[in-house]
N, C-alpha and C positions, 0 to 999 in steps of 0.2 A: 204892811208893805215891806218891810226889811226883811221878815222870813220869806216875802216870795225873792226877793233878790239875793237873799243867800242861797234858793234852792236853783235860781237862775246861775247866779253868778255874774261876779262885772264882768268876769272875761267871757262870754257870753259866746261874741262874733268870731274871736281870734282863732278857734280852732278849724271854725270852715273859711274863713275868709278866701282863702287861694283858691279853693274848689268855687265858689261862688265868683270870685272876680274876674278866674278863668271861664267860665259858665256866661256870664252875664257880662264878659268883654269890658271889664272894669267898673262896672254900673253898679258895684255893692250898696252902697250908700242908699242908690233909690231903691233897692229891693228891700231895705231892711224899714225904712218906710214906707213903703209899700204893706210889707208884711205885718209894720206895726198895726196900719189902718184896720187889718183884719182880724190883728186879736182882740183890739180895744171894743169892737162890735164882739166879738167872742166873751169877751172879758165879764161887758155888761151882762151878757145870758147866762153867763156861769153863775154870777153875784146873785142877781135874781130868780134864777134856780135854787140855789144854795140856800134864800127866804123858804122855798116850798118844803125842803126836804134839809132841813140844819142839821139832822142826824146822821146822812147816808154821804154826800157833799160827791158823790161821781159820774161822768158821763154816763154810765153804766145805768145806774138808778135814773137820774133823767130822764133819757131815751123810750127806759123800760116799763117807766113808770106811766109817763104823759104819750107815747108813742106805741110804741107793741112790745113785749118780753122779747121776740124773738129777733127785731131793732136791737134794743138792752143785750141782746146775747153777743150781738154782730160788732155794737161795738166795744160791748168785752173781750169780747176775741182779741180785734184790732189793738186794743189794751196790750195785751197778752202780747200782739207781736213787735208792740213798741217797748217793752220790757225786756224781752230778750234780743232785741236787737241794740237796746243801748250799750249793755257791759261790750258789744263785740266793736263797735266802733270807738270805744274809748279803749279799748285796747290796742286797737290798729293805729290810733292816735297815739298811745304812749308807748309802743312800739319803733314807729316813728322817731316820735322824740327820743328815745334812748337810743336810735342808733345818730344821730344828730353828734352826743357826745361819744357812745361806744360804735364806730362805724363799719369796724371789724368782726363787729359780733350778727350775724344771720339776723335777719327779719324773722325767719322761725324761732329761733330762739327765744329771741325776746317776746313775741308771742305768746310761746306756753309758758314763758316764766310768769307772764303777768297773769294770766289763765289758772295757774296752779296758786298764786299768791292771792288774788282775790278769791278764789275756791276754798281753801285752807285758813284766811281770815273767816270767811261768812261761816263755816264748820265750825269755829270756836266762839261765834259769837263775837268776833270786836265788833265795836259799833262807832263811829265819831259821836260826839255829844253834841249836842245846839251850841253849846257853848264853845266847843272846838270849831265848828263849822261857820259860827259867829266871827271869831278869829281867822280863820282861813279865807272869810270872805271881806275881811279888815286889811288882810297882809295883800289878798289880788288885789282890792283897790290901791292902795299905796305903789303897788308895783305897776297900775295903768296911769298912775297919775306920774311915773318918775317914767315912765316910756313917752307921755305927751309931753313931756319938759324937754325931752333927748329930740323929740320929734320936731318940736318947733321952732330947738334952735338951727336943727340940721335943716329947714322949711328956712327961717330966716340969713344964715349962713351960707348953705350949698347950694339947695336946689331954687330958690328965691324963684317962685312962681310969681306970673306977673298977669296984669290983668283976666282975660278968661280963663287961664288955664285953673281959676282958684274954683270955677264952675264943673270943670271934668269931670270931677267925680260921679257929679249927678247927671250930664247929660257929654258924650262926647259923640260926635257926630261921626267919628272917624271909626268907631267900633258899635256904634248904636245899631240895636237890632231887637224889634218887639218880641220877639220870639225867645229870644235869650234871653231877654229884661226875664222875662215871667216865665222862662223855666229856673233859670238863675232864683228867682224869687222862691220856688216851690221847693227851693233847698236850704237858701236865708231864713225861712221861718224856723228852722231852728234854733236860731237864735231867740226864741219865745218858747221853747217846749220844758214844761214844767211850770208856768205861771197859775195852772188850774189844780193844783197841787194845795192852794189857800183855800181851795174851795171844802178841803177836808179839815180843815179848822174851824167849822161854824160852831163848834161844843166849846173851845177854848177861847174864846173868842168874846170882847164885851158888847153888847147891839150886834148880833152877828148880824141881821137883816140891812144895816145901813153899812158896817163895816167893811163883809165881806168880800160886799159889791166897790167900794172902795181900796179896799187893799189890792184887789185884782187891776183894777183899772189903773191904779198909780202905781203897780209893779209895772206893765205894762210898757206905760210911756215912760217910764224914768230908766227903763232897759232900753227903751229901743231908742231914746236921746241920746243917753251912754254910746249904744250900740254905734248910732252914727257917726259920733262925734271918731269913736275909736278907729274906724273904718275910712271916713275920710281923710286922714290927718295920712292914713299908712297908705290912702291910694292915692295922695298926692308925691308921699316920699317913692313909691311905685307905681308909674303911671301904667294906664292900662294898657299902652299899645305895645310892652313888657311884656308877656304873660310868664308866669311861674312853670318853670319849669316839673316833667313830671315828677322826678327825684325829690323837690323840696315842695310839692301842691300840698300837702297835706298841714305840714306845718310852717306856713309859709310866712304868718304872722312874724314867725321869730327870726324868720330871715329879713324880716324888712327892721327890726329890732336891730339886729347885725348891723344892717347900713346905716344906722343913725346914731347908733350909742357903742360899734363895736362890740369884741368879745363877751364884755362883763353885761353887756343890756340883751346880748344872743343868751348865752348861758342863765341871769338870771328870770327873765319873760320864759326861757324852756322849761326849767326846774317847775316854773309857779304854775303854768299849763298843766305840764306833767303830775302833780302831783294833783291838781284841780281835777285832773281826767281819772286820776286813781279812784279818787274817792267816788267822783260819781259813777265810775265803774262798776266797782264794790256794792256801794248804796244800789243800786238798779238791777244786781245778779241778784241778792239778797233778797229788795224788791220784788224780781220775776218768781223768786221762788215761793214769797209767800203768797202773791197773786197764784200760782199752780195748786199752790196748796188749800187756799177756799174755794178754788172750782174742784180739787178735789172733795173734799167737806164736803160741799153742796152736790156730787155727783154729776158735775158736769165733765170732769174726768175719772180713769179707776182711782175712787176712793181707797183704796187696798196699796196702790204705790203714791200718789198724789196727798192723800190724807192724810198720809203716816208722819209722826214727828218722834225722834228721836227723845226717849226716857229719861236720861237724866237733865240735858241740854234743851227740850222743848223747839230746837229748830229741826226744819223739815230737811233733813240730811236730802233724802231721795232727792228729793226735788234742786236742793242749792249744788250737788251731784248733776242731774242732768242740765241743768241753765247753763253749768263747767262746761261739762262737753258742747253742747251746743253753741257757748261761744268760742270752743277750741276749732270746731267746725268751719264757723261762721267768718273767723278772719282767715279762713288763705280759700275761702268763696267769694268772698266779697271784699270791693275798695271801699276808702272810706264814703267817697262819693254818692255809691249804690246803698250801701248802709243808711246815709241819712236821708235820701231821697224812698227810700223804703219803708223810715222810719215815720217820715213826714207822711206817706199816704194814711197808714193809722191813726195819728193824731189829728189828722184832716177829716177823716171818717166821724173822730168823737167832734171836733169843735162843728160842724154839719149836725151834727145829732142834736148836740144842746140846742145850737141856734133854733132848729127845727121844733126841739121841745119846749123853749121859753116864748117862741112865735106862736105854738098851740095851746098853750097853757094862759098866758098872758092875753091872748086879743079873741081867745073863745070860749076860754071855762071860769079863767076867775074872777070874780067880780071885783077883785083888786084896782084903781086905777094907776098905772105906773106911765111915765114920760116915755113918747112914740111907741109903741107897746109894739105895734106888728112894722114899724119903720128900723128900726135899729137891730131886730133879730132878722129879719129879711134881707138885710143889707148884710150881716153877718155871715146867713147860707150863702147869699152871692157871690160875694168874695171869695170865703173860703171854697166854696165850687169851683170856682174859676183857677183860684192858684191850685187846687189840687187836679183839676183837670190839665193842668201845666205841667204836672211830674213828669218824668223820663215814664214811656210808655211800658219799657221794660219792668219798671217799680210796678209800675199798675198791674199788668199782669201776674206780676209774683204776688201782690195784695190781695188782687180777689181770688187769685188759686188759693190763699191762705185762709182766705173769708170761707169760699167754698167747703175746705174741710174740715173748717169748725162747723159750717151747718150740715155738715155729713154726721161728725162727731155729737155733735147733739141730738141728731134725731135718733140716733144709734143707741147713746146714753139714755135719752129718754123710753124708749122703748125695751131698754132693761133695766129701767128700776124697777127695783123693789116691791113700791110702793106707788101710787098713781100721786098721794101726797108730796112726794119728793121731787122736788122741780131741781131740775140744774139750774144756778145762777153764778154770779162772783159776788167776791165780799170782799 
């Protein structure tokens, strides 16, 4: 459970909050429960998946395995496009935040500085250690727990909410709108993306079969506990009928940081983001790179630029090269907004897949008996269909145009191998 919340992070909510609260007309709180309901049904199919296949631990294999390869391909893809779409909105994020303290300096700038700095880290190889990442997710907590200190005196001091107004957060009548709850939602669940990342731990892991399934699910809910508690506290210091202005929506967490603890809780909450956003920037270019690089291996892309890894160093230069450009691309395309609502229809694609695979696997092939077998992965497709059929319409369309041309690129791929033995897949 602590490795998925250090791949989570406590600060989890704070970098979309403002997009979300603006989105969902202050209703964050219910969307991130909302959202939680539908990983914790996700969670379990992952963990119980994770029993069938303790060596392979990804949507990818599930899907592929228990559904069709060319399912398994679709949402490898999807994979792939939630990989390169993270470094570019952790960039537009820490973009953001640097112009917060340097205001004078271009949005483009700061851009390709971060672009060319994560580029030229993943080129040389840094890596954070566990044990650094350990620590970095020691220091955000400390820094979320001295922000609810600032917050609850500024709550008991200034703003002294009184009777229903301590309820707003989760239901205000005066901006309440279904529509918005649950598109708002379809971009909250970000705040859970990476929890299925435990699932490739079944090798290191003790009883992976009881654990796995455990560590998922108490990542789960102890994030999106967190996640509320964090959210509520900051949408009562800002109420909804407020919205965040466009200038500061992005980083707007640290502006409410501002109003409760002043310069020193603005500047320190910005730094700890910022540098939160770096790393998982970095870690997710590097990511996407090696993810290019076993669909190259496996010739699901040209093995000839994709496969190729650099001789002395063993990293796939070509590839952590083109992930650069394309997230150099990707921030002055896209807000942050479209970013993760873009990012969210891929990861909505894999948790739909698992559910789908642990509902066919569980209640028609294995003779295993496990608790509500076809009630709790059925409830998990449901949901997550539903929030993902809440995306911004426009997300949707860029996703399956993106779907589309992976199954162009594969049949294409396929039809010039080599070898009829050599299947495109990922690893």
């Amino acid at each position: 459970m602590v490795y998925g919340i250090i791949i989570i992070q406590p600060t989890a909510p704070m970098g979309i909050y403002g997009v979300v609260s603006n989105v969902a007309g202050g209703h964050i709180v219910t969307t991130i429960l909302i959202g939680m309901v539908a990983m914790l049904f996700t969670a379990v199919s992952y963990g119980r998946m994770a029993r069938v296949y303790p060596s392979a631990g990804s949507a990818y294999t599930y899907v592929g395995k228990e559904l069709h390869p060319i399912l398994g391909y679709v949402v490898g893809w999807s994979m792939l496009m939630d990989y390169l779409l993270n470094p570019i909105i952790c960039v537009i994020w820490c973009s953001a935040a640097a112009q917060n303290v340097f205001p004078n300096v271009p949005y483009a700038a700061w851009a390709m500085a971060f672009v060319v700095v994560f580029t030229v880290l993943n080129l040389r190889g840094v890596k954070t250690s566990s044990q650094v990442n350990a620590i970095l997710a020691l220091g955000m907590s400390i820094v979320v727990v001295i922000f609810l200190a600032y917050a609850i005196r500024y709550l008991a001091l200034v703003a002294k909410p009184v009777a229903g107004q301590w309820l707003l957060p989760f239901y205000d009548p005066a901006t309440f709108s279904a529509s918005r709850l649950f598109r708002g939602t379809s971009i909250a669940v970000l705040t859970y993306i990476g929890f299925d990342g435990i699932s490739t731990m079944s090798e290191e892991v003790e009883n992976p079969r009881r654990n796995i399934m455990l560590a998922t699910v108490l990542t789960c809910l102890v994030i999106g506990i967190l996640s509320m508690v964090e959210v509520y506290v900051a949408q009562l210091v800002w109420p909804s009928h407020t919205p965040f202005p466009e200038s500061m929506v992005d980083t707007a967490y640290v502006h409410v940081a501002e109003r409760v603890g002043g310069r020193f809780l603005f500047h320190l909450l910005n730094a700890t983001l910022l540098i939160a956003n770096m790393g998982s920037g970095m870690a997710a270019q590097f990511g996407a790179a090696r993810l290019l690089y076993g669909m190259g291996r496996g010739n699901a892309l040209p093995r000839r630029f994709f496969g190729a890894v650099d001789a002395a160093s063993g990293i796939p230069r070509n590839n952590v090269l083109a992930v650069g450009a394309c997230t150099l691309v990707g921030v002055f395309l896209l807000t942050y907004q479209k970013g993760a609502e873009l990012l969210n229809f891929g990861a909505f694609i894999a948790f739909m897949g698992v559910n789908a695979a642990a509902l066919l696997h569980y209640r028609f092939r294995s003779q295993q008996k496990v608790f509500l077998a076809a009630t709790i992965p059925t409830l998990g497709l449901l949901v997550s269909g539903f929030i993902w059929l809440n995306l911004n319409h426009s997300a949707q369309l860029l996703g399956i145009a993106w779907i589309v041309i992976g199954l162009l690129l594969y049949f294409v791929m396929r039809r010039n191998a080599s070898t009829s033995s050599l299947e495109p897949g990922f690893e």
